[in-house]
N, C-alpha and C positions, 0 to 999 in steps of 0.2 A: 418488506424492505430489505434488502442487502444491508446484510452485515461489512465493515469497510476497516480491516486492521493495519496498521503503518508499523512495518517490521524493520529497524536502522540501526545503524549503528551511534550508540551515543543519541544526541538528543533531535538529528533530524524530522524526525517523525515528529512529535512535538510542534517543532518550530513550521511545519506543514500546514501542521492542524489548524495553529495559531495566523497562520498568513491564509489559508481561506477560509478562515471562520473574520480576517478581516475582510474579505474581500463579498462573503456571500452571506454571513450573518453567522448563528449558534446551528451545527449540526449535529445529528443522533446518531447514533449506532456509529460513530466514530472513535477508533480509540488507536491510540500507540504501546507498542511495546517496544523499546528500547534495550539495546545490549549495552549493558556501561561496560567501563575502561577494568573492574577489576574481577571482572563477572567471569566464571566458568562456562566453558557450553553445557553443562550438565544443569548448573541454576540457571541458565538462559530458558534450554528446556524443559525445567520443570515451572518459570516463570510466563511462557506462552502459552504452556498446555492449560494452567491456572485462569487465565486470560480467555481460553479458547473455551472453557470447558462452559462460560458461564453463557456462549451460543452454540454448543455444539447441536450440530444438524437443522442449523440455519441455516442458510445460505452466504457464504461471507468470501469476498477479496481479499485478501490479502497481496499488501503491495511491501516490492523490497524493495532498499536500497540498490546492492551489490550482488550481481549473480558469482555465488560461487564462495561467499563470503559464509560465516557462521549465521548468520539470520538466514540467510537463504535457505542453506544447510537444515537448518531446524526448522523451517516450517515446508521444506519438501517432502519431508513424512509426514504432516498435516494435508497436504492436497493428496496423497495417495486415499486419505479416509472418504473423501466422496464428501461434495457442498462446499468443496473449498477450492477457490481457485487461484492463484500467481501471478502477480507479474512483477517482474523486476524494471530495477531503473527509474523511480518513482519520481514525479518530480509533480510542480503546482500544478500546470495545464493539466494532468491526468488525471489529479484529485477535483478541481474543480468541475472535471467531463463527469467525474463519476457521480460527484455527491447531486451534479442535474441533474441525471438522465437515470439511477441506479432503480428509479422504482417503473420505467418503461422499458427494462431491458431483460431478456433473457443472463444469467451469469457468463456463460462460455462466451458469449455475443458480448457484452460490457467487458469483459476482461480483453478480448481481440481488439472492441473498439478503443478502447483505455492506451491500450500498447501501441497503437498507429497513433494516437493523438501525442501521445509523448515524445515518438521519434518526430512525429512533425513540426513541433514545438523546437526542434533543436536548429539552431540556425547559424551560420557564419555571416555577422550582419557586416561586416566589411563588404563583400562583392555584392549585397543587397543596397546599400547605400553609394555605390560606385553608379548603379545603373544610370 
């Protein structure tokens, strides 16, 4: 089973977790690592590596927030080690794609799939309600 880490800033990740574990029941291999408000990036990084290290050479997602942002930043040197893969821009529909389908899917293929469901997800329901 994939491994599935919620990398955010402050307590997104969390409040993810909690909105599809309402929507789909208790899930495993699910966890959050949060950046708080007074955190260094240096105890950011030594606070994921600590997190990472207790699946290192699993195979694990890792999904962010913010491209470009400090969680991003710190766990880009984590996908260069190999079984880790990225995607930014996390939002419910992605998590709820992955935590179904994460044990029929290739990682490269799940993180691709993951990343078009999320943009698809994004909508201007104004001109959709106009129709």
């Amino acid at each position: 089973m994939i491994n599935i880490v919620i990398v955010s800033h402050g307590d997104l990740g969390d409040a993810l977790i909690r909105a599809t574990e309402m929507i789909a029941g208790p899930i495993e291999r699910l966890l959050s690592v949060p950046l708080l408000p007074d955190e260094s990036p240096e105890g950011f990084e030594d606070k994921l590596s600590t997190a990472l290290r207790g699946i290192e050479g699993e195979e694990t997602l890792v999904l962010v927030d913010l491209p470009g942002g400090t969680p991003y930043n710190v766990v880009a040197r984590h996908v260069l080690q190999g079984n880790v893969e990225c995607v930014t821009g996390v939002n419910l529909p992605m998590l709820l794609e992955l935590v179904t389908s994460r044990d029929e899917t290739l990682l490269a293929e799940l993180a691709e799939a993951i990343a078009q469901t999320g943009q698809e997800a994004i909508r201007n329901v104004g001109p959709m309600l106009n129709k």
